[in-house]
ZAROTOR-636518 format. One record per residue: x, y, z of N, C-alpha, C in turn. Coordinates in nm, 2 decimals, always signed. Layout:
// ZAROTOR-636518
     n_xx     n_yy     n_zz    ca_xx    ca_yy    ca_zz     c_xx     c_yy     c_zz
        X        Y        Z        X        Y        Z        X        Y        Z
...
END
This chain:
// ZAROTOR-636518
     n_xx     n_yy     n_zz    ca_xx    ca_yy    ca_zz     c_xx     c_yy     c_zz
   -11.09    +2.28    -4.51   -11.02    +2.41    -4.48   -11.11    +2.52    -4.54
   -11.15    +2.62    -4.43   -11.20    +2.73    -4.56   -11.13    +2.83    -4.59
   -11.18    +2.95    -4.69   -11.10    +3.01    -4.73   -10.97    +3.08    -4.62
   -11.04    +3.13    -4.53   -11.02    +3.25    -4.47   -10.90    +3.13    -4.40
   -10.89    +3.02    -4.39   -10.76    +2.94    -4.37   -10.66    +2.92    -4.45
   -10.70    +2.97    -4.57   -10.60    +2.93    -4.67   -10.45    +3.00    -4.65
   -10.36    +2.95    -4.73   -10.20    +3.02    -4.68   -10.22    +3.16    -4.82
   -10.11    +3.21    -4.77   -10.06    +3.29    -4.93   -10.11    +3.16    -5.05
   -10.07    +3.18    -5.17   -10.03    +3.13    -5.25    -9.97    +3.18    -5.40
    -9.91    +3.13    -5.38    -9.79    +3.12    -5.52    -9.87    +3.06    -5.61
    -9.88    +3.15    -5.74   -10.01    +3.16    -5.84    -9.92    +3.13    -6.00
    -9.91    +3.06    -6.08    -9.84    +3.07    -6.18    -9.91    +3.16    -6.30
    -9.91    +3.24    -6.37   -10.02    +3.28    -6.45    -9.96    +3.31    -6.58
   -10.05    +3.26    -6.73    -9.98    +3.28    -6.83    -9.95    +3.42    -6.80
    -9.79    +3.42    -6.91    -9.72    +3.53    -6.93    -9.83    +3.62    -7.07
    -9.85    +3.54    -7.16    -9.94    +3.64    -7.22   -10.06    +3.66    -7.25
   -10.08    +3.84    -7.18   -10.15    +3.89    -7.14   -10.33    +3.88    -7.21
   -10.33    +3.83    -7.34   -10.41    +3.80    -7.38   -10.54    +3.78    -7.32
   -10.50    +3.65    -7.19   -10.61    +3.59    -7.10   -10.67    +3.68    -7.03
   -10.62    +3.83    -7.03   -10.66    +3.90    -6.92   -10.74    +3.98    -6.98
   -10.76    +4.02    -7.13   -10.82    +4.14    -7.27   -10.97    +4.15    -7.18
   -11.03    +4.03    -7.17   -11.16    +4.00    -7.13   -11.18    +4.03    -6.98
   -11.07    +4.04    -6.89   -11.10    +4.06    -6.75   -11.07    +4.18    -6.69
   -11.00    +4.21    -6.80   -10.94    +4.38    -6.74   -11.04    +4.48    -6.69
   -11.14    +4.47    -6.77   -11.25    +4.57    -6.69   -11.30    +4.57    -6.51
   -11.27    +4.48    -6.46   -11.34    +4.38    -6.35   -11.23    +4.51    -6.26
   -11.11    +4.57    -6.29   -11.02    +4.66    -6.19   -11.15    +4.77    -6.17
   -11.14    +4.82    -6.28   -11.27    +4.94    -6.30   -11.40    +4.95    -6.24
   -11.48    +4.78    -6.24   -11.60    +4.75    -6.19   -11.57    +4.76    -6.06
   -11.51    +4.65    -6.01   -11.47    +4.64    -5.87   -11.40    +4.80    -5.82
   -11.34    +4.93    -5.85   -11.34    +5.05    -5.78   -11.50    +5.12    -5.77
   -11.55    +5.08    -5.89   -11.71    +5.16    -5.91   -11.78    +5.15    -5.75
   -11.79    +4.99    -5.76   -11.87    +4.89    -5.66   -11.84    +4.92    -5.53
   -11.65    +4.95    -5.48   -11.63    +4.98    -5.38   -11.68    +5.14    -5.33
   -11.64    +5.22    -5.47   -11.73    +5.32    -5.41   -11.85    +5.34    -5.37
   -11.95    +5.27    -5.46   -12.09    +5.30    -5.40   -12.06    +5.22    -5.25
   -12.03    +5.13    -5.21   -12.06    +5.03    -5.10   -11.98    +5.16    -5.00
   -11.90    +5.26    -5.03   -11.85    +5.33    -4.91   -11.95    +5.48    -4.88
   -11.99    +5.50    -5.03   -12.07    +5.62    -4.99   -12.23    +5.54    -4.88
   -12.27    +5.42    -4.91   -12.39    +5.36    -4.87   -12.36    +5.31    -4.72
   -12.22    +5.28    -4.68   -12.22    +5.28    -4.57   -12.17    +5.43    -4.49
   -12.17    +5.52    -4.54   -12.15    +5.69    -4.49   -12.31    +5.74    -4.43
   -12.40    +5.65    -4.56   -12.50    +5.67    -4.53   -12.60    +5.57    -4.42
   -12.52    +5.50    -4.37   -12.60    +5.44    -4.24   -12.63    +5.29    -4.32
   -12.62    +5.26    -4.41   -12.69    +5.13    -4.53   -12.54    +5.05    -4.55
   -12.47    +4.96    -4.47   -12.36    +4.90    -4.50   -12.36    +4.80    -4.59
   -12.45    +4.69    -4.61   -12.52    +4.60    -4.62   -12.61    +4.61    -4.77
   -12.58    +4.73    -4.80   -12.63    +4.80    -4.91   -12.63    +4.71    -5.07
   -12.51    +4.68    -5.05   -12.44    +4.64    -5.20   -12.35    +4.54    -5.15
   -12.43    +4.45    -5.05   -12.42    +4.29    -5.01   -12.28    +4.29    -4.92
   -12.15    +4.35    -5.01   -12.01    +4.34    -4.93   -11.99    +4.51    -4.89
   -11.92    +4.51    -4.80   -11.84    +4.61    -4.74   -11.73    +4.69    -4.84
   -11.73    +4.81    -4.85   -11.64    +4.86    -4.96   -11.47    +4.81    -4.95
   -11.44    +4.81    -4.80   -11.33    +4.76    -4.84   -11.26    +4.63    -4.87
   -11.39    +4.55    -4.91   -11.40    +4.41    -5.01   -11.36    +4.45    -5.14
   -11.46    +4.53    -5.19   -11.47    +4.55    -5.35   -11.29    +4.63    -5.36
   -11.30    +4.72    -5.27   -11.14    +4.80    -5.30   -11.06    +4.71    -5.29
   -11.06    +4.56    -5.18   -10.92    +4.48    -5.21   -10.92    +4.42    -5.37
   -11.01    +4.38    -5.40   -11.07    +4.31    -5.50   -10.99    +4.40    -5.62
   -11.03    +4.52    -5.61   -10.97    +4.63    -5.72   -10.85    +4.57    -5.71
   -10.77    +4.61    -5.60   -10.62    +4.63    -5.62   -10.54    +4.49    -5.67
   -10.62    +4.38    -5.68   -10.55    +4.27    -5.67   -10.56    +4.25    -5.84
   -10.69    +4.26    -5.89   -10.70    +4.28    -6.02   -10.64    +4.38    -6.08
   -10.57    +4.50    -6.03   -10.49    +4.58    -6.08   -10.37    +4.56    -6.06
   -10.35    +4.48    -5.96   -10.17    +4.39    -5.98   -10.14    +4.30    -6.10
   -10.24    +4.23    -6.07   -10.23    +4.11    -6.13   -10.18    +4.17    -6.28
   -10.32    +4.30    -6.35   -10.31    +4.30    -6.45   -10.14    +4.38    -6.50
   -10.07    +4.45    -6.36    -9.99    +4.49    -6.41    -9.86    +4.42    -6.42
    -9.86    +4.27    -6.31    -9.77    +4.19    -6.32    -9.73    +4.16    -6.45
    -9.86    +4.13    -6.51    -9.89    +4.01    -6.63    -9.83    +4.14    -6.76
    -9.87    +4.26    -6.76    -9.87    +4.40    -6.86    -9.71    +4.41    -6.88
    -9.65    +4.41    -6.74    -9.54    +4.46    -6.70    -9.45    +4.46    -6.83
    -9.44    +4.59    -6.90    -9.32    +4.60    -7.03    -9.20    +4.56    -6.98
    -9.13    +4.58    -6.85    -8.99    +4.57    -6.76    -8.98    +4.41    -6.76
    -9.05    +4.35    -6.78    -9.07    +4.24    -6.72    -8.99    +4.10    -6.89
    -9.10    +4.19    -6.98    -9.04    +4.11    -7.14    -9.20    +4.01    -7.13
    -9.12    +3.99    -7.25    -9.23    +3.81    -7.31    -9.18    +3.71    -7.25
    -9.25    +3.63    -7.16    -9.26    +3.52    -7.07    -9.32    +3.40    -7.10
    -9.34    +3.34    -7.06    -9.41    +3.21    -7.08    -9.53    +3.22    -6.99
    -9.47    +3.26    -6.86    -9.56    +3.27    -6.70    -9.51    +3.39    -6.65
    -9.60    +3.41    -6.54    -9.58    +3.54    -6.43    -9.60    +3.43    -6.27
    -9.47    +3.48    -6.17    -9.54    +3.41    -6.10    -9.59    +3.54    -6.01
    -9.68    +3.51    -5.93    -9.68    +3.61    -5.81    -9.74    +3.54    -5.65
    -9.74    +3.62    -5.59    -9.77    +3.54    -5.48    -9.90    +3.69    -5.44
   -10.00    +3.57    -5.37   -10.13    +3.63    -5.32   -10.18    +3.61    -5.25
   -10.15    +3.73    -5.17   -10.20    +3.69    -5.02   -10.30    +3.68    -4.97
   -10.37    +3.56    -4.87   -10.48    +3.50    -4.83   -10.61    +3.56    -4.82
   -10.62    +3.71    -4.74   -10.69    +3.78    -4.73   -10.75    +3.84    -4.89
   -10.67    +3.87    -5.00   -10.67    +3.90    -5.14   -10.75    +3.82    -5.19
   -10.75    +3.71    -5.18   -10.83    +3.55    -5.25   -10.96    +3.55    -5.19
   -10.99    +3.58    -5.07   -11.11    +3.53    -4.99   -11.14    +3.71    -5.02
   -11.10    +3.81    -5.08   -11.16    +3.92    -5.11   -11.23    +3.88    -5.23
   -11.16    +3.84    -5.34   -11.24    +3.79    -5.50   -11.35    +3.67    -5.47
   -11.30    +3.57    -5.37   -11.37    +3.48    -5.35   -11.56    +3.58    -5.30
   -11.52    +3.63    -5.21   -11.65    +3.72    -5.17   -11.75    +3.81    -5.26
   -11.67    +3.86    -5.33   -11.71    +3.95    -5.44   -11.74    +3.82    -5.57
   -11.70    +3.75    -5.62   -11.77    +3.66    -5.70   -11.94    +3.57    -5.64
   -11.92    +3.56    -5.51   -12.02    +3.50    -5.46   -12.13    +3.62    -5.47
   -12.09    +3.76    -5.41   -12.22    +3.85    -5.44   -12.27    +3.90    -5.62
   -12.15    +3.93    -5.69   -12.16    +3.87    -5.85   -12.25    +3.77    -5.88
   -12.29    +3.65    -5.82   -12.33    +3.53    -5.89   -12.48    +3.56    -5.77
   -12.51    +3.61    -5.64   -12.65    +3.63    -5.60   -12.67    +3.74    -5.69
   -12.61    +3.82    -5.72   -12.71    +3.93    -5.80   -12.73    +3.86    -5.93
   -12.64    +3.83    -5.98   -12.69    +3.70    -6.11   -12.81    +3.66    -6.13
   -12.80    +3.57    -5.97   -12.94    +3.50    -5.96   -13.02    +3.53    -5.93
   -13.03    +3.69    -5.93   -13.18    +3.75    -5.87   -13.19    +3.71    -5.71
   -13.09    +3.70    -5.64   -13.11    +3.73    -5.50   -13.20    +3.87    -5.47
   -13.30    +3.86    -5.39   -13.33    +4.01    -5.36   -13.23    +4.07    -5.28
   -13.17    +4.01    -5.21   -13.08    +4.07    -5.08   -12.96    +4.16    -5.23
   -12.94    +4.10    -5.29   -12.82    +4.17    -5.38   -12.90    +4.26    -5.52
   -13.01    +4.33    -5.49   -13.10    +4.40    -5.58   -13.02    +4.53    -5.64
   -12.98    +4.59    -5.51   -12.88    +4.68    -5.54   -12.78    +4.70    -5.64
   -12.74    +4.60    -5.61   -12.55    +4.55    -5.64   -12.62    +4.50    -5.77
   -12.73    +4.42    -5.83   -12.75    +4.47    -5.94   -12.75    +4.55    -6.05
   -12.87    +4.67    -5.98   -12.86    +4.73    -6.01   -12.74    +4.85    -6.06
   -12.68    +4.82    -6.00   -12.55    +4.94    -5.98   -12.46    +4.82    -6.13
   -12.45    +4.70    -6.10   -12.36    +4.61    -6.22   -12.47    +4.68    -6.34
   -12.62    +4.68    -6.35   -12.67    +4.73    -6.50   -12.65    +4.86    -6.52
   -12.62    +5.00    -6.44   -12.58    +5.10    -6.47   -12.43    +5.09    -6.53
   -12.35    +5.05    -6.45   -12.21    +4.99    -6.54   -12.15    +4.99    -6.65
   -12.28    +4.83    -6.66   -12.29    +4.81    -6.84   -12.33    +4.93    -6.94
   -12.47    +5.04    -6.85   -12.51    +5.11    -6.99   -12.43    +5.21    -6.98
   -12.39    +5.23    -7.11   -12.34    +5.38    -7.21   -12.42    +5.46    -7.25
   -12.59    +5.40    -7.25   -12.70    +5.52    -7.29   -12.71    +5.52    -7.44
   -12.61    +5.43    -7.52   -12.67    +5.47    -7.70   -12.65    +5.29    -7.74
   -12.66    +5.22    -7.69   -12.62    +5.05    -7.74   -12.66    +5.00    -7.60
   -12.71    +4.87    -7.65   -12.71    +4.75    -7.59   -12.61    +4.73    -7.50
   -12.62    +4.67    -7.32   -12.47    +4.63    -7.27   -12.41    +4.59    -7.33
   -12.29    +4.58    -7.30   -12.18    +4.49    -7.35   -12.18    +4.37    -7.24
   -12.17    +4.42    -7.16   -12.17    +4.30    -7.01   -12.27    +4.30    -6.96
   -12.30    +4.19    -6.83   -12.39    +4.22    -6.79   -12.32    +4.14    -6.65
   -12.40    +4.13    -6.59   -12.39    +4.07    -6.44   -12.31    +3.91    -6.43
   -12.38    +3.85    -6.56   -12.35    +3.70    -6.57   -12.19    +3.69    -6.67
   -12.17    +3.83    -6.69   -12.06    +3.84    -6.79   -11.94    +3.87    -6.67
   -11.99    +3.97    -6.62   -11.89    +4.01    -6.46   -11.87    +3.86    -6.39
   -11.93    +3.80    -6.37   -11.93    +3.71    -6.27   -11.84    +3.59    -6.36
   -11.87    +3.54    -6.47   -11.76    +3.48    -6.54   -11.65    +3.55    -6.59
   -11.63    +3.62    -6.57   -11.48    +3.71    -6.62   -11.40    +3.66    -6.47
   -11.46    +3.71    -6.35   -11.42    +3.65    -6.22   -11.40    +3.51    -6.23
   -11.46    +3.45    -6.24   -11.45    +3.36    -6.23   -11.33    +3.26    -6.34
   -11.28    +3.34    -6.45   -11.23    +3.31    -6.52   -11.08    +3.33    -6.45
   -11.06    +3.46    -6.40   -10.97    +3.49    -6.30   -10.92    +3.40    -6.18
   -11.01    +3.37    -6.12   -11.00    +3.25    -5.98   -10.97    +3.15    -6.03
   -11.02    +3.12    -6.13   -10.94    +2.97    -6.21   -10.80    +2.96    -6.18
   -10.76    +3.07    -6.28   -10.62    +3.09    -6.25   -10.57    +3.09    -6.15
   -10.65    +3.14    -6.05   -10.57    +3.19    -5.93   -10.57    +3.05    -5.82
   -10.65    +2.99    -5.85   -10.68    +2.90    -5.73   -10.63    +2.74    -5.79
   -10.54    +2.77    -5.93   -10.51    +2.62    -5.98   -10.40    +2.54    -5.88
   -10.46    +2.46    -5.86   -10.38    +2.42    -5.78   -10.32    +2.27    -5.80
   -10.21    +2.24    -5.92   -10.19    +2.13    -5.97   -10.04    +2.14    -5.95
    -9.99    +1.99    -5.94    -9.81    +1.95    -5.90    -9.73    +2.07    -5.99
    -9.74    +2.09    -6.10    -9.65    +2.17    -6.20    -9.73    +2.31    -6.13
    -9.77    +2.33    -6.08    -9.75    +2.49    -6.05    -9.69    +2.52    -5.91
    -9.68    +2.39    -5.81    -9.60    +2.40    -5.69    -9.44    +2.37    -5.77
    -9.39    +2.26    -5.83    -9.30    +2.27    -5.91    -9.23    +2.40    -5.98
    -9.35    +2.43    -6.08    -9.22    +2.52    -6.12    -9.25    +2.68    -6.06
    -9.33    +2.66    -5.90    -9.26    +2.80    -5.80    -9.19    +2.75    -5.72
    -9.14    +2.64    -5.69    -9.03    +2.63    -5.61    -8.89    +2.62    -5.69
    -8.89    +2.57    -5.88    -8.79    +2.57    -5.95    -8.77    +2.76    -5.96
    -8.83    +2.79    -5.94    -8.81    +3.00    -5.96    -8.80    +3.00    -5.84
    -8.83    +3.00    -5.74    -8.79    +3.05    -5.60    -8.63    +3.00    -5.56
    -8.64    +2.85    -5.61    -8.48    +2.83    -5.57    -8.35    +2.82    -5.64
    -8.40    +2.89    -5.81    -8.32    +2.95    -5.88    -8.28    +2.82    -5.93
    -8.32    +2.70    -5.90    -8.30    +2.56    -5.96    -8.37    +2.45    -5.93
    -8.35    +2.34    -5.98    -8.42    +2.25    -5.90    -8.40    +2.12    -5.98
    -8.29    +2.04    -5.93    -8.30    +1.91    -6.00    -8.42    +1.84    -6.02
    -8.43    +1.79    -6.18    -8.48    +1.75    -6.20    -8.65    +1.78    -6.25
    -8.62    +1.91    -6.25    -8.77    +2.00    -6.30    -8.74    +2.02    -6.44
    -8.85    +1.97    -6.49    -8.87    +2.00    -6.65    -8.96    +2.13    -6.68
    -8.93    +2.23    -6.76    -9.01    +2.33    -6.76    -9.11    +2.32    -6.89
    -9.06    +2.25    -7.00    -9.17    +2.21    -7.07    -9.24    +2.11    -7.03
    -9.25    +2.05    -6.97    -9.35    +1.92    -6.94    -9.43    +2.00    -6.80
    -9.39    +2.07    -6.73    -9.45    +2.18    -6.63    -9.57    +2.29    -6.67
    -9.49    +2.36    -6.80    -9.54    +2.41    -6.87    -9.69    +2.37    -6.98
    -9.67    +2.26    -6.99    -9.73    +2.18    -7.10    -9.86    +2.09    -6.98
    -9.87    +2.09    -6.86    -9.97    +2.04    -6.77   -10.01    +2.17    -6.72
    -9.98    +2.29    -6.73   -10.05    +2.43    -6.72   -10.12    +2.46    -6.81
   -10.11    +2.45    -6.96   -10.14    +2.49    -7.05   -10.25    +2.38    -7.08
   -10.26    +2.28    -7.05   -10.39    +2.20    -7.04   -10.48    +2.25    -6.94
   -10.44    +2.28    -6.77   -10.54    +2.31    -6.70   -10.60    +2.44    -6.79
   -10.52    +2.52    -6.83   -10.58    +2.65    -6.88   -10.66    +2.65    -6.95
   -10.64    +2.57    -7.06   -10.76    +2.54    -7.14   -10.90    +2.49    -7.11
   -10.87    +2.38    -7.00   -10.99    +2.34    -6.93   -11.06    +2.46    -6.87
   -11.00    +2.57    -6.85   -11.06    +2.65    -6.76   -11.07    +2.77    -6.90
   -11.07    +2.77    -7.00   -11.12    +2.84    -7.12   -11.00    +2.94    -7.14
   -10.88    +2.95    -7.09   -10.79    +2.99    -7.13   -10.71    +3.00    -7.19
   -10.63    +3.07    -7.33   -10.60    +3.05    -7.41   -10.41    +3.14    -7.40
   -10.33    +3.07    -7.34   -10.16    +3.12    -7.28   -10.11    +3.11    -7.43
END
Protein backbone atom coordinates (compact mmCIF):
# COMPACT_ATOMS: atom_id res chain seq x y z
CA UNK A 1 0.00 0.00 0.00
CA UNK A 2 1.50 3.44 -0.49
CA UNK A 3 1.06 6.33 1.31
CA UNK A 4 -1.19 8.31 -0.72
CA UNK A 5 -3.52 4.94 -0.06
CA UNK A 6 -3.46 5.12 3.29
CA UNK A 7 -6.94 5.74 5.23
CA UNK A 8 -7.31 8.62 7.90
CA UNK A 9 -5.81 7.49 10.95
CA UNK A 10 -6.62 7.51 14.49
CA UNK A 11 -3.22 8.53 16.18
CA UNK A 12 -2.95 8.00 20.06
CA UNK A 13 -0.37 10.56 21.31
CA UNK A 14 1.17 11.01 24.81
CA UNK A 15 -0.94 13.40 26.70
CA UNK A 16 2.24 15.12 28.10
CA UNK A 17 3.36 17.63 26.12
CA UNK A 18 6.84 17.26 27.04
CA UNK A 19 7.51 14.93 23.77
CA UNK A 20 6.66 17.77 21.70
CA UNK A 21 9.50 20.75 23.75
CA UNK A 22 11.91 19.42 20.93
CA UNK A 23 9.45 19.44 17.93
CA UNK A 24 7.63 22.50 18.31
CA UNK A 25 9.82 24.51 16.21
CA UNK A 26 9.27 22.20 13.05
CA UNK A 27 5.33 24.51 12.95
CA UNK A 28 7.64 27.68 12.47
CA UNK A 29 10.25 25.90 10.08
CA UNK A 30 7.67 24.26 8.05
CA UNK A 31 5.62 28.09 7.56
CA UNK A 32 9.34 29.58 6.78
CA UNK A 33 9.88 26.77 4.02
CA UNK A 34 6.27 27.10 2.70
CA UNK A 35 6.84 30.55 2.18
CA UNK A 36 9.91 30.55 0.34
CA UNK A 37 8.62 27.53 -1.93
CA UNK A 38 5.46 30.08 -2.69
CA UNK A 39 7.44 33.16 -3.35
CA UNK A 40 9.97 30.75 -5.78
CA UNK A 41 7.07 29.39 -7.49
CA UNK A 42 5.56 33.24 -8.14
CA UNK A 43 8.85 33.36 -9.53
CA UNK A 44 8.58 30.78 -12.35
CA UNK A 45 11.17 28.19 -10.00
CA UNK A 46 8.45 25.62 -8.40
CA UNK A 47 10.82 22.94 -7.91
CA UNK A 48 12.99 25.36 -6.14
CA UNK A 49 12.85 24.08 -2.62
CA UNK A 50 12.17 20.36 -3.86
CA UNK A 51 8.23 20.38 -2.53
CA UNK A 52 5.53 22.72 -3.57
CA UNK A 53 4.55 25.34 -0.87
CA UNK A 54 1.40 23.96 -0.33
CA UNK A 55 3.28 20.80 1.08
CA UNK A 56 5.26 22.62 3.59
CA UNK A 57 1.91 24.83 4.54
CA UNK A 58 -0.10 21.39 5.13
CA UNK A 59 2.87 20.18 7.10
CA UNK A 60 2.70 23.64 9.19
CA UNK A 61 -0.89 23.22 10.06
CA UNK A 62 -0.72 19.63 11.15
CA UNK A 63 2.23 20.34 13.39
CA UNK A 64 0.29 23.20 14.67
CA UNK A 65 -2.74 20.96 15.60
CA UNK A 66 -1.14 18.46 16.85
CA UNK A 67 0.90 20.83 19.01
CA UNK A 68 -2.33 22.40 20.08
CA UNK A 69 -4.30 19.22 20.69
CA UNK A 70 -1.49 17.87 22.94
CA UNK A 71 -1.09 22.01 24.63
CA UNK A 72 -4.75 22.23 24.86
CA UNK A 73 -5.32 23.86 28.72
CA UNK A 74 -9.40 23.01 27.98
CA UNK A 75 -8.47 19.70 27.53
CA UNK A 76 -6.58 18.97 31.39
CA UNK A 77 -3.72 16.37 32.20
CA UNK A 78 -4.21 13.20 30.20
CA UNK A 79 -2.47 10.25 29.82
CA UNK A 80 -3.07 10.43 25.77
CA UNK A 81 -4.57 12.77 23.07
CA UNK A 82 -6.32 11.06 20.54
CA UNK A 83 -6.73 12.73 17.18
CA UNK A 84 -7.53 11.65 13.96
CA UNK A 85 -5.28 12.54 10.75
CA UNK A 86 -6.17 12.77 7.74
CA UNK A 87 -4.44 10.86 4.79
CA UNK A 88 -3.47 13.64 2.70
CA UNK A 89 -1.80 15.36 6.19
CA UNK A 90 0.52 12.22 6.67
CA UNK A 91 1.81 11.85 3.08
CA UNK A 92 2.32 15.86 3.57
CA UNK A 93 5.01 15.21 6.60
CA UNK A 94 5.75 11.98 4.93
CA UNK A 95 7.08 14.39 1.82
CA UNK A 96 8.55 17.03 3.64
CA UNK A 97 10.72 14.54 5.81
CA UNK A 98 12.00 12.87 2.68
CA UNK A 99 13.10 16.38 1.25
CA UNK A 100 14.55 17.14 5.02
CA UNK A 101 16.61 13.94 4.83
CA UNK A 102 17.89 14.80 0.69
CA UNK A 103 19.00 18.02 1.85
CA UNK A 104 20.65 16.12 4.84
CA UNK A 105 22.37 14.19 2.43
CA UNK A 106 23.69 16.70 0.29
CA UNK A 107 21.28 15.95 -2.54
CA UNK A 108 22.13 18.68 -5.04
CA UNK A 109 18.54 18.67 -6.33
CA UNK A 110 17.62 19.96 -2.53
CA UNK A 111 20.69 22.67 -2.38
CA UNK A 112 18.26 25.18 -1.83
CA UNK A 113 16.06 23.83 0.75
CA UNK A 114 19.35 23.60 2.48
CA UNK A 115 20.29 26.37 2.33
CA UNK A 116 17.26 28.20 3.40
CA UNK A 117 17.13 25.07 6.71
CA UNK A 118 21.05 26.83 7.51
CA UNK A 119 19.65 30.40 7.33
CA UNK A 120 16.88 29.17 9.85
CA UNK A 121 19.31 27.85 12.24
CA UNK A 122 21.53 31.18 12.17
CA UNK A 123 20.70 33.95 14.72
CA UNK A 124 24.03 35.77 13.54
CA UNK A 125 25.87 35.75 17.25
CA UNK A 126 26.10 31.62 18.18
CA UNK A 127 26.61 28.53 16.66
CA UNK A 128 23.13 26.79 15.17
CA UNK A 129 21.19 25.24 17.49
CA UNK A 130 19.67 22.88 14.68
CA UNK A 131 20.70 22.05 11.78
CA UNK A 132 19.17 20.02 8.92
CA UNK A 133 19.92 16.51 10.54
CA UNK A 134 18.29 17.97 13.70
CA UNK A 135 15.01 19.14 11.50
CA UNK A 136 14.86 15.94 9.97
CA UNK A 137 14.89 13.87 13.32
CA UNK A 138 12.61 16.05 15.19
CA UNK A 139 10.18 14.91 12.12
CA UNK A 140 10.91 12.06 12.31
CA UNK A 141 10.41 11.82 15.90
CA UNK A 142 6.93 13.08 15.13
CA UNK A 143 5.89 10.33 12.39
CA UNK A 144 6.86 7.80 14.92
CA UNK A 145 4.20 8.79 16.78
CA UNK A 146 2.06 9.38 14.20
CA UNK A 147 2.40 6.26 12.10
CA UNK A 148 2.53 3.70 15.30
CA UNK A 149 0.69 1.41 14.46
CA UNK A 150 0.31 -1.34 17.20
CA UNK A 151 -3.08 -3.51 18.62
CA UNK A 152 -3.32 -1.03 21.88
CA UNK A 153 -3.54 2.01 19.83
CA UNK A 154 -6.51 0.48 17.53
CA UNK A 155 -7.92 -0.70 21.00
CA UNK A 156 -7.88 2.04 23.01
CA UNK A 157 -9.41 4.35 19.78
CA UNK A 158 -12.13 2.29 19.45
CA UNK A 159 -12.49 2.00 23.57
CA UNK A 160 -12.84 6.25 23.24
CA UNK A 161 -14.81 6.26 20.20
CA UNK A 162 -17.34 3.79 21.68
CA UNK A 163 -17.37 5.29 25.06
CA UNK A 164 -16.65 1.57 26.08
CA UNK A 165 -15.54 -1.57 25.29
CA UNK A 166 -15.68 -4.80 27.00
CA UNK A 167 -12.89 -6.05 28.01
CA UNK A 168 -10.28 -3.21 27.20
CA UNK A 169 -7.71 -2.68 29.75
CA UNK A 170 -6.39 0.80 29.79
CA UNK A 171 -3.34 0.19 31.76
CA UNK A 172 -2.03 -2.68 29.92
CA UNK A 173 -3.04 -0.46 26.53
CA UNK A 174 -1.32 2.17 28.02
CA UNK A 175 1.75 0.32 29.28
CA UNK A 176 2.37 -1.32 25.37
CA UNK A 177 2.35 2.50 24.18
CA UNK A 178 4.62 3.59 26.50
CA UNK A 179 7.16 0.92 25.44
CA UNK A 180 6.65 1.70 21.66
CA UNK A 181 7.42 5.31 22.79
CA UNK A 182 10.35 4.68 24.21
CA UNK A 183 11.61 2.64 21.47
CA UNK A 184 10.99 5.51 19.29
CA UNK A 185 13.04 7.91 22.05
CA UNK A 186 10.03 9.20 23.64
CA UNK A 187 9.64 10.00 26.95
CA UNK A 188 5.03 10.21 27.89
Amino acid sequence: MTQQQNPDRVCVLPGDPSWLQDTAHLEQVFALLGRAAEVAEDEGEADRYVLPALTFSIAQRVISRIKDDVLDPDAGKTAVVLVVVPAFELDALWAVLEALRSARDGDPDAAELLEVLNLISFDGSSPPSRTPATYTADLETVLAVLALDIPAVRDMAMAFALDRSPCFDFDVAYGQLTTAWHAAGIKP
